[in-house]
SEROSE-77777 format. One record per residue (C-alpha): residue number from 0; x, y, z. Coordinates in steps of 0.001 Angstrom, whole numbers, plus 524288, in hexadecimal, padded with zeros to 5 digits. Each point is the difference from the previous one (the first is absolute). Last residue first. Example, Ala and Ser with C-alpha at 12.3 -4.5 7.8 and 13.67 -1.06 7.14 Angstrom:
% residues 2
<firo resi="1" u="83566" v="7FBDC" w="81BE4"/>
<firo resi="0" u="7FAA6" v="7F290" w="80294"/>
//
This chain:
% residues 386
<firo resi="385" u="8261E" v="7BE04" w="8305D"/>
<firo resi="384" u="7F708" v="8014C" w="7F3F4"/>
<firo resi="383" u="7FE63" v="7F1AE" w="7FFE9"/>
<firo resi="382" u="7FB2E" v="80236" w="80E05"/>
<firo resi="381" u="7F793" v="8098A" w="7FD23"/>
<firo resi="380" u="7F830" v="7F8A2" w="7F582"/>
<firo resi="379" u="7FFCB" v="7F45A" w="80960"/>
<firo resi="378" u="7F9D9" v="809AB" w="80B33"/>
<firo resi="377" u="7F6C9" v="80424" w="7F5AA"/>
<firo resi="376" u="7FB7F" v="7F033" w="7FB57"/>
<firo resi="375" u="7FE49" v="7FDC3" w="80D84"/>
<firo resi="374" u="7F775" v="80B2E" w="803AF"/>
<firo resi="373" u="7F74A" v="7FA01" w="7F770"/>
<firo resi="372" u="7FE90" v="80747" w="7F020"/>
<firo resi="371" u="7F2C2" v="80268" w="7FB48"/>
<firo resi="370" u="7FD81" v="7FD83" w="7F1D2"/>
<firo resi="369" u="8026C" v="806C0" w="7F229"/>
<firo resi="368" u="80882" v="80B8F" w="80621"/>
<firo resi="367" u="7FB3A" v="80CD8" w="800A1"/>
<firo resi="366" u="7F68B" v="8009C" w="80994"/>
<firo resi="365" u="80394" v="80C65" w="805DB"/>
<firo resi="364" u="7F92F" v="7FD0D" w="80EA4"/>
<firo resi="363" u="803AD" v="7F169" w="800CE"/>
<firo resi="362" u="80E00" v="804F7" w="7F93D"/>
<firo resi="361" u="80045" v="80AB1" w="80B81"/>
<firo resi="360" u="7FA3A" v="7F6E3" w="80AA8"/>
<firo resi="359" u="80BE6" v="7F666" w="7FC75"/>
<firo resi="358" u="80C01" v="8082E" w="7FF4C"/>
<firo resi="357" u="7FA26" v="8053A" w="80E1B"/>
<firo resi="356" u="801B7" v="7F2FA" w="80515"/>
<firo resi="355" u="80C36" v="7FCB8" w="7FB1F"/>
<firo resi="354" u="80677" v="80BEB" w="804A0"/>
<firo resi="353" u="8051F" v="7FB0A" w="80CF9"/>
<firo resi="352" u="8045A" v="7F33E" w="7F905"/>
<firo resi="351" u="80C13" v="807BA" w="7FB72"/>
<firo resi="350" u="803BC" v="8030D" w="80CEB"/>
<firo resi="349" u="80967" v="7F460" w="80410"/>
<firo resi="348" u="806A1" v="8019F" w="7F1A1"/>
<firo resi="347" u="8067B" v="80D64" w="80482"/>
<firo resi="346" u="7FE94" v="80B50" w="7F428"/>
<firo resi="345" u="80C20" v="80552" w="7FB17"/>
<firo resi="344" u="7FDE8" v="8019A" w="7F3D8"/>
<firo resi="343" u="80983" v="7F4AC" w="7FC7F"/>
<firo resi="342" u="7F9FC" v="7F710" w="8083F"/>
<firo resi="341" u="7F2C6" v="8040F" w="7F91F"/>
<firo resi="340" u="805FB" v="7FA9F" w="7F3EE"/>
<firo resi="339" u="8024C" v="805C9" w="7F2AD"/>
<firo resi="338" u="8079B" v="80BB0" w="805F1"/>
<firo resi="337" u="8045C" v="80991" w="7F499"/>
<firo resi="336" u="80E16" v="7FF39" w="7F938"/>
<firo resi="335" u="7F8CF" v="7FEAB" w="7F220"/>
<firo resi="334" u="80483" v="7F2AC" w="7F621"/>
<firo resi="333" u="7F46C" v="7F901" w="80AA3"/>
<firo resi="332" u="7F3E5" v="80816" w="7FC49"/>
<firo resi="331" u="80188" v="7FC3E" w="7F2EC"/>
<firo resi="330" u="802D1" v="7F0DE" w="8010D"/>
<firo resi="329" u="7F56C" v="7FFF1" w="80A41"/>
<firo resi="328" u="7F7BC" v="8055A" w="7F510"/>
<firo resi="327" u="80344" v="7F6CA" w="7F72E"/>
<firo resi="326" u="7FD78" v="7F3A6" w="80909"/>
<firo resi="325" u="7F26E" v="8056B" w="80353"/>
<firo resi="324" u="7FCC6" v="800EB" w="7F059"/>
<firo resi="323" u="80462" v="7F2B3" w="7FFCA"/>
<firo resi="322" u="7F643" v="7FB23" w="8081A"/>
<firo resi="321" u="7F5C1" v="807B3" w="7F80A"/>
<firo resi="320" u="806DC" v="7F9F4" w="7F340"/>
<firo resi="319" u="80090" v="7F104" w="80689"/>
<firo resi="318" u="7EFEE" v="802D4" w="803B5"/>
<firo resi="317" u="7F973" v="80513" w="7F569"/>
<firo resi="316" u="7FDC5" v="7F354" w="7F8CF"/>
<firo resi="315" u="7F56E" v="801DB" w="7F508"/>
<firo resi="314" u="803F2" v="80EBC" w="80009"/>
<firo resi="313" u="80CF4" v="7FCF9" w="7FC09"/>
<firo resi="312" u="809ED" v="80BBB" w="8037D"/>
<firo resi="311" u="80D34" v="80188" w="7FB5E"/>
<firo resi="310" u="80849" v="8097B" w="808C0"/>
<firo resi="309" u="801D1" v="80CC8" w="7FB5C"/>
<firo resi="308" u="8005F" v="806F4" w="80C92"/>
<firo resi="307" u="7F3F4" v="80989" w="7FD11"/>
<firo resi="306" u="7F9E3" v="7F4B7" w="7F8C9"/>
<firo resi="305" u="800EF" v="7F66D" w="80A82"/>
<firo resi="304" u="7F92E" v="809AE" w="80937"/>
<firo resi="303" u="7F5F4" v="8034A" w="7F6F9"/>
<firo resi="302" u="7FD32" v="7F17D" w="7FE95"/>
<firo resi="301" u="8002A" v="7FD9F" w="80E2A"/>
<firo resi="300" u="7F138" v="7FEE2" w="801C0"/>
<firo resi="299" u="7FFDE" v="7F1D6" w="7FC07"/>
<firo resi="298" u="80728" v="7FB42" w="80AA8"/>
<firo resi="297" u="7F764" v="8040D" w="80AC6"/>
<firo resi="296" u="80009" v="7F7A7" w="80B9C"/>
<firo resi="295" u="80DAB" v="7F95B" w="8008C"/>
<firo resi="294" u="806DE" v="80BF2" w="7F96B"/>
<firo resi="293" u="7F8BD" v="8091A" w="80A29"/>
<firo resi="292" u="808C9" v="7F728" w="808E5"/>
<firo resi="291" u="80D91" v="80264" w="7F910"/>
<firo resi="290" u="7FADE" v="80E50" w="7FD80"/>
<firo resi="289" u="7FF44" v="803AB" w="80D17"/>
<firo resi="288" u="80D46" v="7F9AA" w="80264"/>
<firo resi="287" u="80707" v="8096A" w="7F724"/>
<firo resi="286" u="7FA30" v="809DF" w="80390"/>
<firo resi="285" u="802D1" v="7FF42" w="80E74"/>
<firo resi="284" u="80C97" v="80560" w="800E4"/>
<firo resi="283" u="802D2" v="809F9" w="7F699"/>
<firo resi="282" u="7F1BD" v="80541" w="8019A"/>
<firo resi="281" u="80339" v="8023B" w="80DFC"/>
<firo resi="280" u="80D2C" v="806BE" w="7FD65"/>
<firo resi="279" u="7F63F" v="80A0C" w="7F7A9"/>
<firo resi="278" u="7F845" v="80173" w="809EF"/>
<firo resi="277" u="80A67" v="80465" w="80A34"/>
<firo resi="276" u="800C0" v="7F76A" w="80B28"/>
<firo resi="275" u="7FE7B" v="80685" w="80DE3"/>
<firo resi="274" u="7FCA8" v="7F383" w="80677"/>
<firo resi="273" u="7F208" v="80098" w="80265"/>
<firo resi="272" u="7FDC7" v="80AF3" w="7F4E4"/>
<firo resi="271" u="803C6" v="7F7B9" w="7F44E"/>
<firo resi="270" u="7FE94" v="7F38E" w="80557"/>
<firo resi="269" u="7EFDB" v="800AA" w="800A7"/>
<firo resi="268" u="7FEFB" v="8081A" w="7F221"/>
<firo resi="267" u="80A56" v="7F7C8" w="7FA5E"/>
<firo resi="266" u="7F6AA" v="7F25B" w="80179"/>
<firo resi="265" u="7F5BE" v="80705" w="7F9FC"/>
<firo resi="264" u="8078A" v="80411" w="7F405"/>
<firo resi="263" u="805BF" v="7F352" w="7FD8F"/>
<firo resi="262" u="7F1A6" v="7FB5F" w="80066"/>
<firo resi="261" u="7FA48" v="806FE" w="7F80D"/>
<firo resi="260" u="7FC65" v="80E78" w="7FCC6"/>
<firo resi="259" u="7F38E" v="804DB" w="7F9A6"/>
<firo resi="258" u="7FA0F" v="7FE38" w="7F0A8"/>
<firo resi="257" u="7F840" v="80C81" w="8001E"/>
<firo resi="256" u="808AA" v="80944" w="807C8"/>
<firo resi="255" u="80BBF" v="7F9F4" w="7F9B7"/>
<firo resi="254" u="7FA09" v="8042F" w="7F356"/>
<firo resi="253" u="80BD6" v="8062F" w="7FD56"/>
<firo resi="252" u="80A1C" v="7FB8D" w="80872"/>
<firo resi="251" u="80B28" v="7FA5C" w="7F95A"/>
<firo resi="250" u="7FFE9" v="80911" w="7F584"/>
<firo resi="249" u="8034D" v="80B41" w="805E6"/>
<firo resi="248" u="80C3F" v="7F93C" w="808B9"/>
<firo resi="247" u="8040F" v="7FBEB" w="7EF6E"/>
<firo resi="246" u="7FF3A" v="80C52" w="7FB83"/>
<firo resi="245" u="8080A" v="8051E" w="80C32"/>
<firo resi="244" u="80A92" v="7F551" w="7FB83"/>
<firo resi="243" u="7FF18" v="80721" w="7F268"/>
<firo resi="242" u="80473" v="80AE7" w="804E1"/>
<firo resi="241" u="8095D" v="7F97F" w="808AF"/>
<firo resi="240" u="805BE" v="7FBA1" w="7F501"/>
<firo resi="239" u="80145" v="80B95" w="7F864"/>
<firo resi="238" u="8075E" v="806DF" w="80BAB"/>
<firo resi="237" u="808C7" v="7F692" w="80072"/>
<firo resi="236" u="803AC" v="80118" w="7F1F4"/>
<firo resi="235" u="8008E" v="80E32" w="802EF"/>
<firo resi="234" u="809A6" v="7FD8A" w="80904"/>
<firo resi="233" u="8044F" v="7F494" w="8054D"/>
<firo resi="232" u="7FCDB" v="7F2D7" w="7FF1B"/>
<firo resi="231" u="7FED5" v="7F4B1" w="80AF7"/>
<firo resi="230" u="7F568" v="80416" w="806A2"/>
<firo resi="229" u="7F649" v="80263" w="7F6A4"/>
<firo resi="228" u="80519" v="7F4E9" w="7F854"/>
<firo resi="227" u="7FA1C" v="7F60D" w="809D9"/>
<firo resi="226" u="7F4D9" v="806D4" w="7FEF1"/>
<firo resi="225" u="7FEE4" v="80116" w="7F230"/>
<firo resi="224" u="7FD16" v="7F266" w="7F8F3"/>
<firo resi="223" u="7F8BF" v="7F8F7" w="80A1D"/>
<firo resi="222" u="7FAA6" v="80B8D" w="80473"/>
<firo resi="221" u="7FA57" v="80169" w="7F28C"/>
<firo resi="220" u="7FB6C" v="7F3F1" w="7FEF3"/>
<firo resi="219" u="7F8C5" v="7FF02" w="80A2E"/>
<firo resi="218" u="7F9B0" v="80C03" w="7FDAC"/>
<firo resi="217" u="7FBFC" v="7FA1E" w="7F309"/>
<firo resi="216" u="7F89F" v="7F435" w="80431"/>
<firo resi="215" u="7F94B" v="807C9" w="80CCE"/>
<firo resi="214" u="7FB25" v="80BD5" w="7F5E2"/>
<firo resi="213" u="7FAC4" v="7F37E" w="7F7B8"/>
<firo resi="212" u="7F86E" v="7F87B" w="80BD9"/>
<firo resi="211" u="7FB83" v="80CB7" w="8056C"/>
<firo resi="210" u="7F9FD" v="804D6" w="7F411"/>
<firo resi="209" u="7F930" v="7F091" w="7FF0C"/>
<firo resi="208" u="7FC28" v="800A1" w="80D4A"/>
<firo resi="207" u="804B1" v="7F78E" w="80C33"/>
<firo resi="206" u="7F505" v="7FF79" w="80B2F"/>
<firo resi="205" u="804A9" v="7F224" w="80376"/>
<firo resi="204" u="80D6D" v="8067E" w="7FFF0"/>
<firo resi="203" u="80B3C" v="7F8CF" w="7F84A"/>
<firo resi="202" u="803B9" v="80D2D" w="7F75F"/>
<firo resi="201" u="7FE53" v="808A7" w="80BB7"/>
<firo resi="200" u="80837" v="7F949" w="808F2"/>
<firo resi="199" u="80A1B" v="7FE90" w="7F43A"/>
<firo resi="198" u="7FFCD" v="80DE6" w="7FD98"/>
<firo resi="197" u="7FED3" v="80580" w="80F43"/>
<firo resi="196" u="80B9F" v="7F620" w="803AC"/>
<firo resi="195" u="807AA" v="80640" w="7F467"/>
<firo resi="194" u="7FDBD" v="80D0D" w="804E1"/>
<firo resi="193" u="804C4" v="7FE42" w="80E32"/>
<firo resi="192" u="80B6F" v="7F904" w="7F924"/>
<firo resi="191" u="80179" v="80B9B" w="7FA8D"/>
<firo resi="190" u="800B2" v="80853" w="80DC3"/>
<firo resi="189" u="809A5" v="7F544" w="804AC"/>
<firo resi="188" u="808D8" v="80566" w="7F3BA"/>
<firo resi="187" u="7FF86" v="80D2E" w="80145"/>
<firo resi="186" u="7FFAF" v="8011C" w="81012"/>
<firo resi="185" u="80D04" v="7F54D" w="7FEC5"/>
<firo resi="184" u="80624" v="80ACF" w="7F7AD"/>
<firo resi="183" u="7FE77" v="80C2E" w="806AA"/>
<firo resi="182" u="7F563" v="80B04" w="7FA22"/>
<firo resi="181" u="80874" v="80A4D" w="7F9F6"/>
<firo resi="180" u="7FE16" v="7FC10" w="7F28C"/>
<firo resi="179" u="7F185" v="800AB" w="8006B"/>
<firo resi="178" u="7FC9A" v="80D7B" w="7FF4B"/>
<firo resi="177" u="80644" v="80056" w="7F3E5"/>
<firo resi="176" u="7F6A5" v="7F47F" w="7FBB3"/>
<firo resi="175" u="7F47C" v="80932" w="80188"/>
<firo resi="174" u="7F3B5" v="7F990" w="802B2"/>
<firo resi="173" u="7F491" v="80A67" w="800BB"/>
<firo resi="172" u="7F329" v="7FA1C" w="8061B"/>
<firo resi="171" u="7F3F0" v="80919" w="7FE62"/>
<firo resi="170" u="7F296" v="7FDC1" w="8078C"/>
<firo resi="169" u="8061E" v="7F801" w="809CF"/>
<firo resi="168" u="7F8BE" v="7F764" w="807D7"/>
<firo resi="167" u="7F920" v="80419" w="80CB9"/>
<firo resi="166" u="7F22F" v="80382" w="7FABB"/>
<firo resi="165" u="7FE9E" v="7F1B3" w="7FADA"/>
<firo resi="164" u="80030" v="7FADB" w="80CEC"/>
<firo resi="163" u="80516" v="7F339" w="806B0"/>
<firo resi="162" u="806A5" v="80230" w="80B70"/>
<firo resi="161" u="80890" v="7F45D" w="806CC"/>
<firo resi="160" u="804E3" v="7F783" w="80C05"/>
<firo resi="159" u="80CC3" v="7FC91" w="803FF"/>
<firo resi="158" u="803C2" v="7F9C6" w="80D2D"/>
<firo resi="157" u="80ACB" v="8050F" w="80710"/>
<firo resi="156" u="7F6A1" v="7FEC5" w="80D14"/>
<firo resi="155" u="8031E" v="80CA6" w="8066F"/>
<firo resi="154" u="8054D" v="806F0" w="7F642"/>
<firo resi="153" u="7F48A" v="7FD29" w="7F666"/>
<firo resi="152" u="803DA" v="8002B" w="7F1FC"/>
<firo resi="151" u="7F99B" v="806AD" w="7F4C6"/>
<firo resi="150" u="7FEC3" v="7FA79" w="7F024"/>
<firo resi="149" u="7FB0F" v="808FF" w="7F660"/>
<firo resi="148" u="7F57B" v="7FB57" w="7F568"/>
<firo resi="147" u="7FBD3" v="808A4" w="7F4B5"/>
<firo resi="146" u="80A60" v="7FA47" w="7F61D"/>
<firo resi="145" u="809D5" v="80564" w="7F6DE"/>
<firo resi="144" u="80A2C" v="806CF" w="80A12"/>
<firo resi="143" u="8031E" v="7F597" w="805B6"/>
<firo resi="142" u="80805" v="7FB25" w="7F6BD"/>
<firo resi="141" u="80AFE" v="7FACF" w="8074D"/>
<firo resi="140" u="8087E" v="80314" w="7F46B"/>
<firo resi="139" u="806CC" v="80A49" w="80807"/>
<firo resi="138" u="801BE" v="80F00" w="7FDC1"/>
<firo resi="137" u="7F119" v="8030C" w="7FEC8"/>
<firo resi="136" u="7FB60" v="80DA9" w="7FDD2"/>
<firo resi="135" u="7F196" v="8002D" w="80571"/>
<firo resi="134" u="7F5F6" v="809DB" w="7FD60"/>
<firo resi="133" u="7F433" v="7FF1B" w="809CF"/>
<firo resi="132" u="7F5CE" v="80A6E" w="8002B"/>
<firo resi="131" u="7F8BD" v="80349" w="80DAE"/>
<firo resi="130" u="7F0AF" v="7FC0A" w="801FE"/>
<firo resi="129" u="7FC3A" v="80653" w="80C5C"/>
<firo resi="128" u="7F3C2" v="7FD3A" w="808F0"/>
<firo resi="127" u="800A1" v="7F211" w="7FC29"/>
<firo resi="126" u="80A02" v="7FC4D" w="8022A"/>
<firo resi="125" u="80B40" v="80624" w="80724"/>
<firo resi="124" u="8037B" v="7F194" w="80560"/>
<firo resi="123" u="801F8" v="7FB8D" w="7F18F"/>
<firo resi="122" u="80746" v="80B18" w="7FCBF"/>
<firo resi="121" u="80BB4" v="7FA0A" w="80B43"/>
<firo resi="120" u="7FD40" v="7F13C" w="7FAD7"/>
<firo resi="119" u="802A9" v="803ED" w="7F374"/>
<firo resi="118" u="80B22" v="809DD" w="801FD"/>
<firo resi="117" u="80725" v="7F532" w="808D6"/>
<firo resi="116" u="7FDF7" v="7F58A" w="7F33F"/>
<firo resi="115" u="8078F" v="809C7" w="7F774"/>
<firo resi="114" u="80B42" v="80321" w="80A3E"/>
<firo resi="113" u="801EE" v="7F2AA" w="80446"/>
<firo resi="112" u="7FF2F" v="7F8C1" w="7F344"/>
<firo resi="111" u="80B34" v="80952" w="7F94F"/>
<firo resi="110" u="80328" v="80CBD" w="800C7"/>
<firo resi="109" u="7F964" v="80CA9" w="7FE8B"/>
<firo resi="108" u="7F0F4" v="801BB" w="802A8"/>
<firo resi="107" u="7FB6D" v="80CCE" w="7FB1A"/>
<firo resi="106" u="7F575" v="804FB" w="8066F"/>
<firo resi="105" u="7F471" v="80898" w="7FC98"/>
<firo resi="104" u="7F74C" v="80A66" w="80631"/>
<firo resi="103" u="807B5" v="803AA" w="80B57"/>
<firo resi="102" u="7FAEC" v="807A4" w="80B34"/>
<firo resi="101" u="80DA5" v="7FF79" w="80776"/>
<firo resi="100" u="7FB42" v="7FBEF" w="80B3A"/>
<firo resi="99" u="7F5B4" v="7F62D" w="7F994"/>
<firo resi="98" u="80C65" v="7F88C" w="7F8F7"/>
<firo resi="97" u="80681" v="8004E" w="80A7A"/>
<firo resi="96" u="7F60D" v="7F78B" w="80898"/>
<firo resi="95" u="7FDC4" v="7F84D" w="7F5AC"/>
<firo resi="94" u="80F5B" v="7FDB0" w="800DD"/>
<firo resi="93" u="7FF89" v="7FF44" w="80CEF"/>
<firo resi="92" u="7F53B" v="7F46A" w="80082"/>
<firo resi="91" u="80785" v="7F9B2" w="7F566"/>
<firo resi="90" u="80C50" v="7FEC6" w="8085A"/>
<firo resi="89" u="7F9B1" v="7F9F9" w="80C4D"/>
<firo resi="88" u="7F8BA" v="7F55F" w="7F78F"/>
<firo resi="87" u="80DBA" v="7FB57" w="7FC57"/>
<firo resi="86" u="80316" v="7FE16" w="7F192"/>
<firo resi="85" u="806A3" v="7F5F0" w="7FBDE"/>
<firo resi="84" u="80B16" v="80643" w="7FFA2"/>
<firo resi="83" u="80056" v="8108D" w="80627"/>
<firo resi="82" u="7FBD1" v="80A79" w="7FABF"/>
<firo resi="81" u="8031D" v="80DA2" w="8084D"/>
<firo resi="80" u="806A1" v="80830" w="7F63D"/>
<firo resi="79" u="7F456" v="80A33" w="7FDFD"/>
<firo resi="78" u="80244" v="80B67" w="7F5E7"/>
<firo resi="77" u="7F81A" v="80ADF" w="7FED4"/>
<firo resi="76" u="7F91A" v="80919" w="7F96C"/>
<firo resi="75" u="803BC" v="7FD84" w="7F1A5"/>
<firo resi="74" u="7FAF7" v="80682" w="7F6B4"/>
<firo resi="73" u="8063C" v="80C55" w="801D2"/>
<firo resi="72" u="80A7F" v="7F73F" w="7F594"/>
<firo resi="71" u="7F9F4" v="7F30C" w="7FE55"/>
<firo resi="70" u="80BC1" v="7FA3D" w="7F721"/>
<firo resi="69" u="80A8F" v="805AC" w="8067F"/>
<firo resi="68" u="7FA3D" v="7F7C9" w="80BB0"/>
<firo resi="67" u="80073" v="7F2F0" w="7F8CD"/>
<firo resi="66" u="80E14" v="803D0" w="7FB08"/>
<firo resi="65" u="802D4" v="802A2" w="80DD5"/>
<firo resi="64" u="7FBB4" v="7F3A0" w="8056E"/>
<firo resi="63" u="8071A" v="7F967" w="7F69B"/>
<firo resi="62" u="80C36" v="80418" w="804AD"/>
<firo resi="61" u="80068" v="7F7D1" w="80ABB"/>
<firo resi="60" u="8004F" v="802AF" w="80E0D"/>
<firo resi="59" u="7F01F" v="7FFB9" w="7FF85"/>
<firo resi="58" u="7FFFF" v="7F1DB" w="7F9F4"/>
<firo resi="57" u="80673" v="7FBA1" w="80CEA"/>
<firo resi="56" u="7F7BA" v="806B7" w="809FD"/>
<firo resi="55" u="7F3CE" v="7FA3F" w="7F7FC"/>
<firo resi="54" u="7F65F" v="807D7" w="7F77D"/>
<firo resi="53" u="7F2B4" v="80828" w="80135"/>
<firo resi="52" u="800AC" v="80B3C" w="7F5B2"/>
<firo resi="51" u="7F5BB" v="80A06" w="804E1"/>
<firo resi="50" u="7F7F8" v="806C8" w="7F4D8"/>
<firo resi="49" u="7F980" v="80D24" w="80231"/>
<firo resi="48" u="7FC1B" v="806F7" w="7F2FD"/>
<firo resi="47" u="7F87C" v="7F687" w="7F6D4"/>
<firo resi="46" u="7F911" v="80549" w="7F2C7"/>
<firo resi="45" u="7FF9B" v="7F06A" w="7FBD0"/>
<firo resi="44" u="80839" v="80782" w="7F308"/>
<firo resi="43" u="806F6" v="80744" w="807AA"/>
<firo resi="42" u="80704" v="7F41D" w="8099A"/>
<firo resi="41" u="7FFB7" v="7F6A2" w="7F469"/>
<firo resi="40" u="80900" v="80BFE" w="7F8E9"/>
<firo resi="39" u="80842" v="80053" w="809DF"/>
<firo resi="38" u="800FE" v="7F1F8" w="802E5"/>
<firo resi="37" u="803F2" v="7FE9E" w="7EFF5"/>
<firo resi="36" u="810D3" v="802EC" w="80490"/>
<firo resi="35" u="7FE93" v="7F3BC" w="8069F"/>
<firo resi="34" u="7FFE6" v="7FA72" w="7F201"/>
<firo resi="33" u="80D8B" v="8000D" w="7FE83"/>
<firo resi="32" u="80339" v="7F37F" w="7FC45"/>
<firo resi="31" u="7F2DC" v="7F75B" w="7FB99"/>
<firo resi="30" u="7F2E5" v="7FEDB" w="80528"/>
<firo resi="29" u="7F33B" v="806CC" w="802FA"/>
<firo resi="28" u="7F440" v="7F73B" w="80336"/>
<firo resi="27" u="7F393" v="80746" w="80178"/>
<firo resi="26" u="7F111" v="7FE61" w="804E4"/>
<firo resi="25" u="800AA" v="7F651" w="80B47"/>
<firo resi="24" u="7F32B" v="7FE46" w="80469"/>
<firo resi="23" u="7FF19" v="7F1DF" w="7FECD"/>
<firo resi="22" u="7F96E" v="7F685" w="7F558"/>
<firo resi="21" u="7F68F" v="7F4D5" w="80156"/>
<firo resi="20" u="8013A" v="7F3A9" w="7F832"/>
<firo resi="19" u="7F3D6" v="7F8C3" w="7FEDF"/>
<firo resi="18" u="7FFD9" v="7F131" w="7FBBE"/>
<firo resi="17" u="7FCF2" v="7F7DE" w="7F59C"/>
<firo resi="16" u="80CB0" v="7F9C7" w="7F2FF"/>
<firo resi="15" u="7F6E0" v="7FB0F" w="7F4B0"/>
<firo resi="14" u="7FF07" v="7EF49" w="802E2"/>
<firo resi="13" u="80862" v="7F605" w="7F908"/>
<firo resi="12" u="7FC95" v="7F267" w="80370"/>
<firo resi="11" u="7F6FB" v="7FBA7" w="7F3CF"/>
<firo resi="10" u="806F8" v="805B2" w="7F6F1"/>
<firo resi="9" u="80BC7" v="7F9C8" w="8021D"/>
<firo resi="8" u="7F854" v="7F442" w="7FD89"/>
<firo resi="7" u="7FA05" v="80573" w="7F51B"/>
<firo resi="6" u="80DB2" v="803A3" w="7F917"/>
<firo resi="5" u="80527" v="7F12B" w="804A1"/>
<firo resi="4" u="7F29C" v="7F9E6" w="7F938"/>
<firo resi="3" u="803AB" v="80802" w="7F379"/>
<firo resi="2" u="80E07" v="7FC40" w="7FE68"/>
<firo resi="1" u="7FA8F" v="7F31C" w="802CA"/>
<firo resi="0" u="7F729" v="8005C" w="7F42D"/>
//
């Protein structure tokens, strides 16, 4: 009889999962070493002719570029150089403007956040009257590449704003872990922090899905396992790893257009640009205190989190494994040489309340968090950051 009552009580609070997950416009994934060599055949079989690779200064002095441009053949009709971090307004309006001169009717962003997200914002500004095709070839984990939002900065300002459009994301994303190899250390790993902020963000977000929950569990774990290795291997051992570590940046996001970005995330898009902070230093920084406070207000949506780090999780009393969660990751972040302090990144402690403001109107705007945070409760975020 009590075995009974405790089967009915069960009963009585478990509910079938509700909700609506909508899906993007990106068609393939391509992966493993090598697979640059499949552009060509992308290229024919979307019967394009006139793609411009848009890439940084830096990634165009590497030999990626060539392999990328191998790859196209008379495919490709030019090359434009001209992306710059956090992508300044300036920079997007040439490339759309490059992108028109040359009549393309694709482009391949090269690179990592910078390059996708400036393709984004750049097609978005040719919409509607032309509708180019976006292949991306990631060398980061930054994963921009799977989402439909690109980030743009104001020069005068240094505030960030974004585009949100399905037409912008990439049709086709080929990760090749060759491509990879050249991309500096501290890029690497900041760029998979980038993607462990998107997993745990994801897996605590009041919008949180059950895909997203399990891709989020399991692309923690793999960067747990694999990017520390990615770095310190060699060879074809590394070369695994960071294969897997691109699983991982894949997994992160899906469904990131569903679930949305938190609070880490918010608080990086204000830094980011105002003090010339890469992303993926911001995510170093602030993640860690993000998920201290989302700890306070939303225990019980760690259990992907916990998983992914394989800390014990007790649904009845979320809060010591959510808590301890945010220990782990600092522990992660912290065996890397990467800033873990805005001190460290350079950024002067007098300014820091500059941004509270806008941090605020973006999570009033996003709502992603379970309640409005006070200017207060930002500034004190910062400040434990500093």
């Amino acid at each position: 009889m009590a075995q009974m009552d405790a089967v009915k009580a069960r009963s009585a609070v478990m509910q079938a999962p509700a909700g609506e997950f909508n899906l993007s416009r990106l068609e393939r994934v391509i992966y493993g070493p090598g697979k640059i060599a499949a552009l060509k055949e992308e290229m024919e079989r979307r019967t394009l002719e006139r793609a411009v690779v848009a890439t940084t200064d830096v990634v165009a002095g590497l030999p990626v570029l060539k392999s990328v441009t191998d790859a196209l053949g008379t495919r490709c009709a030019g090359v434009f150089t001209g992306v710059v971090q956090h992508v300044p307004r300036g920079t997007v309006n040439a490339l759309g403007k490059e992108l028109e001169r040359l009549n393309a009717d694709s482009v391949i962003s090269l690179g990592g956040g910078s390059p996708i997200d400036s393709c984004k914002v750049a097609l978005y500004g040719l919409l509607p009257g032309r509708e180019l095709i976006h292949i991306a070839v990631p060398t980061t984990l930054s994963a921009a590449e799977y989402t439909h939002a690109g980030g743009v900065t104001d020069e005068s300002t240094r505030v960030k704003s974004g585009v949100y459009d399905p037409r912008v994301m990439p049709r086709t994303v080929i990760a090749d872990p060759q491509l990879t190899l050249a991309t500096p250390d501290w890029l690497w790993v900041t760029t998979g922090m980038r993607a462990l902020d998107h997993a745990i963000e994801c897996a605590y977000a009041i919008r949180h899905q059950p895909i997203s929950d399990a891709l989020a569990a399991k692309s923690i774990a793999l960067l747990v396992k694999h990017l520390p290795a990615s770095i310190r291997t060699e060879g074809e051992e590394r070369l695994a790893h960071r294969g897997h570590c691109q699983m991982a940046a894949w997994f992160s996001i899906y469904g990131a257009m569903n679930t949305r970005f938190g609070l880490s995330h918010l608080l990086g898009h204000q830094i980011g640009p105002r003090w010339d902070v890469p992303h993926g230093v911001t995510s170093c920084i602030t993640l860690p205190h993000a998920m201290r406070f989302m700890a306070e207000i939303a225990a019980d949506r760690f259990g992907p989190v916990a998983e992914g780090f394989g800390v014990p999780f007790d649904p009845s009393n979320p809060k010591p494994s959510a808590l301890a969660c945010a220990g782990r990751t600092a522990e992660f972040i912290a065996q890397f040489d990467v800033p873990r302090t805005l001190r460290a990144a350079g950024v002067p402690r007098e300014e820091i309340g500059e941004i509270v403001a806008p941090i605020v109107h973006e999570l009033e705007r996003m709502q992603v968090v379970d309640r409005p945070l006070t200017e207060q409760e930002v500034l004190g975020l910062l400040e434990a950051s500093y």
